[in-house]
mmCIF file as Biopython writes it, N, C-alpha, C and O atoms, coordinates in Angstrom:
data_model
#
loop_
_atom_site.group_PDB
_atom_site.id
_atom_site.type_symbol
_atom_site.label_atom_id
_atom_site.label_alt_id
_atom_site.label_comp_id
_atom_site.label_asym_id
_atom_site.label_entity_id
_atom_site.label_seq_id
_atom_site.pdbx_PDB_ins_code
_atom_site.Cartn_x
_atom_site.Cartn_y
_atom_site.Cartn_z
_atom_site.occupancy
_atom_site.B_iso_or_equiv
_atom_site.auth_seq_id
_atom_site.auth_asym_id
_atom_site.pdbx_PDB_model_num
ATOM 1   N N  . UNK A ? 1  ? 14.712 -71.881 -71.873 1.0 0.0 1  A 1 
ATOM 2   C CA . UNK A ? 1  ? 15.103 -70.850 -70.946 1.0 0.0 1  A 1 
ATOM 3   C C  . UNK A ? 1  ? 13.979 -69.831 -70.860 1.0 0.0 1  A 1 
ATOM 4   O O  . UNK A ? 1  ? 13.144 -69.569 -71.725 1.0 0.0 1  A 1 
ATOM 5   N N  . UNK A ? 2  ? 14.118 -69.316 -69.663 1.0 0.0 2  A 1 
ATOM 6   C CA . UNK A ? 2  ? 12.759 -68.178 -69.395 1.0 0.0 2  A 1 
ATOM 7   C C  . UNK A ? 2  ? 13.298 -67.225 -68.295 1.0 0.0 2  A 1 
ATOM 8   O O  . UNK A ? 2  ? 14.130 -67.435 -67.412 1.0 0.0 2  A 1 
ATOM 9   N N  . UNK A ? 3  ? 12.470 -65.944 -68.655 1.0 0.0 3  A 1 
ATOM 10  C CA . UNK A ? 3  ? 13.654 -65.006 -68.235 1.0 0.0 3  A 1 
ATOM 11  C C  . UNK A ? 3  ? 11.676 -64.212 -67.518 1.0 0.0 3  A 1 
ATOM 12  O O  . UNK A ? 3  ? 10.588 -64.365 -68.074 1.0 0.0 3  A 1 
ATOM 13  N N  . UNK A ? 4  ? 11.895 -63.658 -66.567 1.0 0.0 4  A 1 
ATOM 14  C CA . UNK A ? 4  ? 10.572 -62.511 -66.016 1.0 0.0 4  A 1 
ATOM 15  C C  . UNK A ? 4  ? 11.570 -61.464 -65.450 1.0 0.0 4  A 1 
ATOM 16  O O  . UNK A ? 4  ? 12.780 -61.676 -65.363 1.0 0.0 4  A 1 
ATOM 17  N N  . UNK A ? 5  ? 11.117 -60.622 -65.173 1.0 0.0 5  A 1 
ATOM 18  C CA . UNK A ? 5  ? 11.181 -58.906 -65.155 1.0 0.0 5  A 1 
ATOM 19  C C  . UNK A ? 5  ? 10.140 -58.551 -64.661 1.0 0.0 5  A 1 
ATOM 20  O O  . UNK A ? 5  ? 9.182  -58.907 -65.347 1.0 0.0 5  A 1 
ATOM 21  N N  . UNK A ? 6  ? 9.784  -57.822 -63.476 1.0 0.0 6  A 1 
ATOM 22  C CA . UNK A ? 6  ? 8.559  -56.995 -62.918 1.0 0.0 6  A 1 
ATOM 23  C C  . UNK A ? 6  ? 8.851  -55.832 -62.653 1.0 0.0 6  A 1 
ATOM 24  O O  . UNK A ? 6  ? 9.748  -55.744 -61.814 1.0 0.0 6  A 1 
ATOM 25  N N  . UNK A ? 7  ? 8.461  -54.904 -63.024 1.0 0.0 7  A 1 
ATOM 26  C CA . UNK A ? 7  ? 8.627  -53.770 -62.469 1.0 0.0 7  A 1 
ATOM 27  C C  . UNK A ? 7  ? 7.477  -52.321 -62.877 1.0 0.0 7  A 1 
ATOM 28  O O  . UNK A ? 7  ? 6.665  -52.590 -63.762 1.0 0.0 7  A 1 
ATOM 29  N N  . UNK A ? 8  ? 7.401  -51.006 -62.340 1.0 0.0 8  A 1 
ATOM 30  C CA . UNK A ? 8  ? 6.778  -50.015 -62.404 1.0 0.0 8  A 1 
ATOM 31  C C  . UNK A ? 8  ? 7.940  -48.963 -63.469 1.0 0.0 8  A 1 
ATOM 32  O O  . UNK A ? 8  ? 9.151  -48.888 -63.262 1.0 0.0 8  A 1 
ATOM 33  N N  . UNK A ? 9  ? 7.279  -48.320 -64.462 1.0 0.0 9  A 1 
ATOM 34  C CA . UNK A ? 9  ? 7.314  -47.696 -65.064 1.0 0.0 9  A 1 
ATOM 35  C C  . UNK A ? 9  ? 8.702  -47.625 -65.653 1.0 0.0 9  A 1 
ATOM 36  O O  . UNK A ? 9  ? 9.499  -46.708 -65.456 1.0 0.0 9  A 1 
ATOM 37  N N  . UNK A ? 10 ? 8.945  -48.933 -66.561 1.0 0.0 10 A 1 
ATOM 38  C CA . UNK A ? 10 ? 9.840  -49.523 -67.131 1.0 0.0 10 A 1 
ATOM 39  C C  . UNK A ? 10 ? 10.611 -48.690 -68.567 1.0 0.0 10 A 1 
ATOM 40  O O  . UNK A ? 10 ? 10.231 -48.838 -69.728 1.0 0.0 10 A 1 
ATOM 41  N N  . UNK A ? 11 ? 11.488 -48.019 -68.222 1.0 0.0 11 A 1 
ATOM 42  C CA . UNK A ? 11 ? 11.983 -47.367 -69.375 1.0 0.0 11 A 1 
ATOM 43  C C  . UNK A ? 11 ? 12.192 -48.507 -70.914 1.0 0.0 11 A 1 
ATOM 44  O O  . UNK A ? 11 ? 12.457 -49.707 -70.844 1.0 0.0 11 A 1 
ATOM 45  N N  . UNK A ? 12 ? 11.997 -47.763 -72.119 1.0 0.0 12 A 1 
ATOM 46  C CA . UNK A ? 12 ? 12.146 -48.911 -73.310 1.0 0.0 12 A 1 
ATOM 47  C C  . UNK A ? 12 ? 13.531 -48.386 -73.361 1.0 0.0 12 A 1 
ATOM 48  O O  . UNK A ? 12 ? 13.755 -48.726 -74.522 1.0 0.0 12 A 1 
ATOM 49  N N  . UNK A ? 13 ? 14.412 -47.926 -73.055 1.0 0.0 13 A 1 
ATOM 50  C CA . UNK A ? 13 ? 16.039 -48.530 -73.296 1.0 0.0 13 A 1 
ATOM 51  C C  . UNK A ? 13 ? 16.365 -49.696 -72.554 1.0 0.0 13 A 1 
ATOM 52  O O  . UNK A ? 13 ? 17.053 -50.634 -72.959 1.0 0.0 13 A 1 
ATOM 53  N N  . UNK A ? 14 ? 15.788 -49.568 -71.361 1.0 0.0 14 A 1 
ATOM 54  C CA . UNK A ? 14 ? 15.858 -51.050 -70.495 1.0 0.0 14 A 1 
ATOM 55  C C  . UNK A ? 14 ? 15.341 -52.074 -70.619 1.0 0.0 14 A 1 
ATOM 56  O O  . UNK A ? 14 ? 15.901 -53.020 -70.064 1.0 0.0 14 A 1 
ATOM 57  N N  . UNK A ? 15 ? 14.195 -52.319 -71.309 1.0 0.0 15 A 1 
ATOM 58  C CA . UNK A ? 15 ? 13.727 -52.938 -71.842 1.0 0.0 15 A 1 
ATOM 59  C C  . UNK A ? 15 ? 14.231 -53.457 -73.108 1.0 0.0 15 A 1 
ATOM 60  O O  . UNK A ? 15 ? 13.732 -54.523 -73.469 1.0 0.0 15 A 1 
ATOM 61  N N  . UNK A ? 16 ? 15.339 -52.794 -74.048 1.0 0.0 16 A 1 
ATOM 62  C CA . UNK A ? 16 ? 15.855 -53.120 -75.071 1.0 0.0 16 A 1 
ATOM 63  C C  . UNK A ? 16 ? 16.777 -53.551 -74.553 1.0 0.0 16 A 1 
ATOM 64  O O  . UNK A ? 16 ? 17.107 -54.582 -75.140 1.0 0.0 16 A 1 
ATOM 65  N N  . UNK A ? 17 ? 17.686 -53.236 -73.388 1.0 0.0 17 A 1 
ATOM 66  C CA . UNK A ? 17 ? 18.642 -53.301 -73.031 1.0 0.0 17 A 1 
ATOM 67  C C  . UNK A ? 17 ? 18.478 -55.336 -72.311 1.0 0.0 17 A 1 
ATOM 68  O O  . UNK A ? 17 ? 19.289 -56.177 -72.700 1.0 0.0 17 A 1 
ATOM 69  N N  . UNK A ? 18 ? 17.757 -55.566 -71.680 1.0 0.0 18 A 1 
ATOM 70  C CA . UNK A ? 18 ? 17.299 -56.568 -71.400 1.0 0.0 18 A 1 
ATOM 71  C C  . UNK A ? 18 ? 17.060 -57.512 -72.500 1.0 0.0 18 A 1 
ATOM 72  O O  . UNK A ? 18 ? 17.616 -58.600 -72.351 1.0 0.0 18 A 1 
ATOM 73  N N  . UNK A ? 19 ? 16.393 -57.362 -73.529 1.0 0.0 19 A 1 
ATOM 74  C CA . UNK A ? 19 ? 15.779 -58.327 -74.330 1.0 0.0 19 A 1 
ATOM 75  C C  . UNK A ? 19 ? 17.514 -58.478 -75.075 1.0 0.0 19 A 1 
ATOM 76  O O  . UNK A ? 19 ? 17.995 -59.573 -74.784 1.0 0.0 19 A 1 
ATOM 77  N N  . UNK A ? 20 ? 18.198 -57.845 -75.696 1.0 0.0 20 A 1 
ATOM 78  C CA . UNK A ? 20 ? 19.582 -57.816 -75.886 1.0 0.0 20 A 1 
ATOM 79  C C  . UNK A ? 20 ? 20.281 -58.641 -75.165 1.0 0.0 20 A 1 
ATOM 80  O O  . UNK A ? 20 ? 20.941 -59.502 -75.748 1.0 0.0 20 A 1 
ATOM 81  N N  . UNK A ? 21 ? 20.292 -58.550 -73.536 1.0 0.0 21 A 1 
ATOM 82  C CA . UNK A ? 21 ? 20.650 -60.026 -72.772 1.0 0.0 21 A 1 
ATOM 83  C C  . UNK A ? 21 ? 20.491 -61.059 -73.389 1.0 0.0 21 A 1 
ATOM 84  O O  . UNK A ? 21 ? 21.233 -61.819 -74.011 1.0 0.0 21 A 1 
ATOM 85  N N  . UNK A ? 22 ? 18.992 -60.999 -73.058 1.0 0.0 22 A 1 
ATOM 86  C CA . UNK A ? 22 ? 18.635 -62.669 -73.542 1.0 0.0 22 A 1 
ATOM 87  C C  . UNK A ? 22 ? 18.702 -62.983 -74.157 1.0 0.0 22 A 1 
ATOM 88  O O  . UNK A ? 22 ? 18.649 -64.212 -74.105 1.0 0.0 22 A 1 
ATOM 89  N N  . UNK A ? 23 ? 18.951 -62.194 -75.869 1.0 0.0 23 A 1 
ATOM 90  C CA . UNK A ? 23 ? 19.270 -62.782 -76.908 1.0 0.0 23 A 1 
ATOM 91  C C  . UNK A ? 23 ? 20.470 -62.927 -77.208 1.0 0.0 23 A 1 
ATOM 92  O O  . UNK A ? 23 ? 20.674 -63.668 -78.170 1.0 0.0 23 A 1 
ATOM 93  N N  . UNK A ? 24 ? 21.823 -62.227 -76.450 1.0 0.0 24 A 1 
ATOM 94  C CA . UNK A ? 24 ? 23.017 -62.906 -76.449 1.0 0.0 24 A 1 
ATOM 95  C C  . UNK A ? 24 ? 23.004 -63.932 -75.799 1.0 0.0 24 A 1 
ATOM 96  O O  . UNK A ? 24 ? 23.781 -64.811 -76.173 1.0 0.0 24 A 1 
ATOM 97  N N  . UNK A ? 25 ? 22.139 -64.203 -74.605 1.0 0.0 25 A 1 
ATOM 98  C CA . UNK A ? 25 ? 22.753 -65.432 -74.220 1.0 0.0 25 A 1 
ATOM 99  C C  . UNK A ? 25 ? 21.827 -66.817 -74.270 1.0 0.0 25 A 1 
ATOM 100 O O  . UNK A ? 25 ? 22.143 -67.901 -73.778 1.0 0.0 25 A 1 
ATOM 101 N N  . UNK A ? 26 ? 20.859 -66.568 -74.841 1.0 0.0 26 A 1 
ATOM 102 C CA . UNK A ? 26 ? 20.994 -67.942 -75.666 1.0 0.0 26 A 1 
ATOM 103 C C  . UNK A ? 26 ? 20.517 -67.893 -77.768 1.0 0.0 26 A 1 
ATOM 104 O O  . UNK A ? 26 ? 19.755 -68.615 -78.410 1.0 0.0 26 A 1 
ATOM 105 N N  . UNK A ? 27 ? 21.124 -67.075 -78.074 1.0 0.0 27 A 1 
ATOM 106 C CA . UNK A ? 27 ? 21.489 -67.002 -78.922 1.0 0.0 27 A 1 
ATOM 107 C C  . UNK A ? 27 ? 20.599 -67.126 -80.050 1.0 0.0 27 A 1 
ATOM 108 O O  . UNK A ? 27 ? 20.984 -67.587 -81.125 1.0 0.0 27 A 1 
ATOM 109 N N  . UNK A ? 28 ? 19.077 -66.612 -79.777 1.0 0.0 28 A 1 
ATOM 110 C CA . UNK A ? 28 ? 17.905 -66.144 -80.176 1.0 0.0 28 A 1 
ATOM 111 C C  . UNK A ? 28 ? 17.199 -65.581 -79.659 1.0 0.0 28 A 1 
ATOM 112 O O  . UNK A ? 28 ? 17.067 -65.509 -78.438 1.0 0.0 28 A 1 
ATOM 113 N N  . UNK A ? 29 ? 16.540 -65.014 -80.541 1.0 0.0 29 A 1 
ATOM 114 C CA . UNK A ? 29 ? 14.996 -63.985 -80.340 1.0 0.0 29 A 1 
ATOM 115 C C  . UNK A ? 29 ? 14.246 -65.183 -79.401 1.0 0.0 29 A 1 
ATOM 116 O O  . UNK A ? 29 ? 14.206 -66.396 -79.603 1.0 0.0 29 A 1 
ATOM 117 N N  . UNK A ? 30 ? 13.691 -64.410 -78.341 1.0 0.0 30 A 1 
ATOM 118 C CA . UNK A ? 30 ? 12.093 -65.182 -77.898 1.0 0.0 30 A 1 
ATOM 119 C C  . UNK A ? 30 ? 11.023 -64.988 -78.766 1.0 0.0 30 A 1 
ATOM 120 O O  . UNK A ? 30 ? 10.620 -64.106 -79.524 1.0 0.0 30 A 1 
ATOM 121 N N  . UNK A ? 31 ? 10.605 -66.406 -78.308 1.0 0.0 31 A 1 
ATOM 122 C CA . UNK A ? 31 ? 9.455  -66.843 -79.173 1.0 0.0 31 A 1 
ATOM 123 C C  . UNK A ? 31 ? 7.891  -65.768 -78.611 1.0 0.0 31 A 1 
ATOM 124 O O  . UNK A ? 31 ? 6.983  -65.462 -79.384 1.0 0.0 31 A 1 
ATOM 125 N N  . UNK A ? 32 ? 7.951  -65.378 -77.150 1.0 0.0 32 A 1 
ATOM 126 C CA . UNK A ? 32 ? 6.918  -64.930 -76.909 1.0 0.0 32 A 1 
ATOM 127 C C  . UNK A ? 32 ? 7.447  -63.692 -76.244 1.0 0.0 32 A 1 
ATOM 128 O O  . UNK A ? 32 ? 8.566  -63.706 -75.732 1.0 0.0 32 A 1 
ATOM 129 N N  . UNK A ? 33 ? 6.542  -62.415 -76.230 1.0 0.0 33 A 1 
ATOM 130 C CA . UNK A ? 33 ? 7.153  -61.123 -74.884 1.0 0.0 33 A 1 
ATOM 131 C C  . UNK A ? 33 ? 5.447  -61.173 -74.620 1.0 0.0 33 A 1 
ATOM 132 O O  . UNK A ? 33 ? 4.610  -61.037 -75.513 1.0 0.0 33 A 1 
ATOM 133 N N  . UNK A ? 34 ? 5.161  -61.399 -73.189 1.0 0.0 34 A 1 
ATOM 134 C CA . UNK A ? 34 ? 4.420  -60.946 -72.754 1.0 0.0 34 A 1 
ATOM 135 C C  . UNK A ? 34 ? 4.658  -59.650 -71.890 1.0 0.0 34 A 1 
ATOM 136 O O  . UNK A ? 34 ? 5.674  -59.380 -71.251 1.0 0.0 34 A 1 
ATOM 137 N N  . UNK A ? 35 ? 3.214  -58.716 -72.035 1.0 0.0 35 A 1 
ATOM 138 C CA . UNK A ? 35 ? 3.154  -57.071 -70.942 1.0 0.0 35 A 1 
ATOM 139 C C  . UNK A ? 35 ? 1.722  -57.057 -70.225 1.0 0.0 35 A 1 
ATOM 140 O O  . UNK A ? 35 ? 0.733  -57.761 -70.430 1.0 0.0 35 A 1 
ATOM 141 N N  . UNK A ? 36 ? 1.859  -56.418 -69.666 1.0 0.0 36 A 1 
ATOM 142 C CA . UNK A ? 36 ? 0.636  -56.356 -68.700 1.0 0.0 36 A 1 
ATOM 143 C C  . UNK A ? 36 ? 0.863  -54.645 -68.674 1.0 0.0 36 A 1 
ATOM 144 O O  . UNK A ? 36 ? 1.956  -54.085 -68.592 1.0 0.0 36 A 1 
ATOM 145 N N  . UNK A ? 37 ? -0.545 -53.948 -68.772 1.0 0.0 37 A 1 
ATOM 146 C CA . UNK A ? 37 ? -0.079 -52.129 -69.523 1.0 0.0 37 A 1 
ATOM 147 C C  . UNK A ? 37 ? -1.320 -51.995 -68.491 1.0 0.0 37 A 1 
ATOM 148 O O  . UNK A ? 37 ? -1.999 -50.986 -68.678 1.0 0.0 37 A 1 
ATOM 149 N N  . UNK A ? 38 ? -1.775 -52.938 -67.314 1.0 0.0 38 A 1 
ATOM 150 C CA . UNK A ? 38 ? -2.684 -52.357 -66.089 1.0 0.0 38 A 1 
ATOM 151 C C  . UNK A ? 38 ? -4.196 -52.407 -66.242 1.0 0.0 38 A 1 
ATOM 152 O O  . UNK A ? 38 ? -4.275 -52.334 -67.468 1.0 0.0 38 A 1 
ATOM 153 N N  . UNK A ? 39 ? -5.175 -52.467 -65.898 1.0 0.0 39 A 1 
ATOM 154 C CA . UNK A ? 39 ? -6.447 -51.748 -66.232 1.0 0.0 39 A 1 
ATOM 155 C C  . UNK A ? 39 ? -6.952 -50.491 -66.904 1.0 0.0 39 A 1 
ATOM 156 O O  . UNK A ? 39 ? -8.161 -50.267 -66.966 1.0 0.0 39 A 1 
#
């Protein structure tokens, strides 16, 4: 399973709030988080 997210100036509750998704629903941590923090 693979999950992307794009967005501008991404709060980290939402970002916790998200990764929390994905780890309820399939029922582990990801193996990888990629970020892109711009030039």
């Amino acid at each position: 399973m693979s999950c992307i997210y794009a967005g501008k100036s991404l709060k980290g509750s939402y970002v916790v709030q998200e990764m929390e998704n994905i780890t309820f629903k399939i029922n582990q941590l990801p193996k990888r988080i990629k970020v892109d923090n711009g030039s």
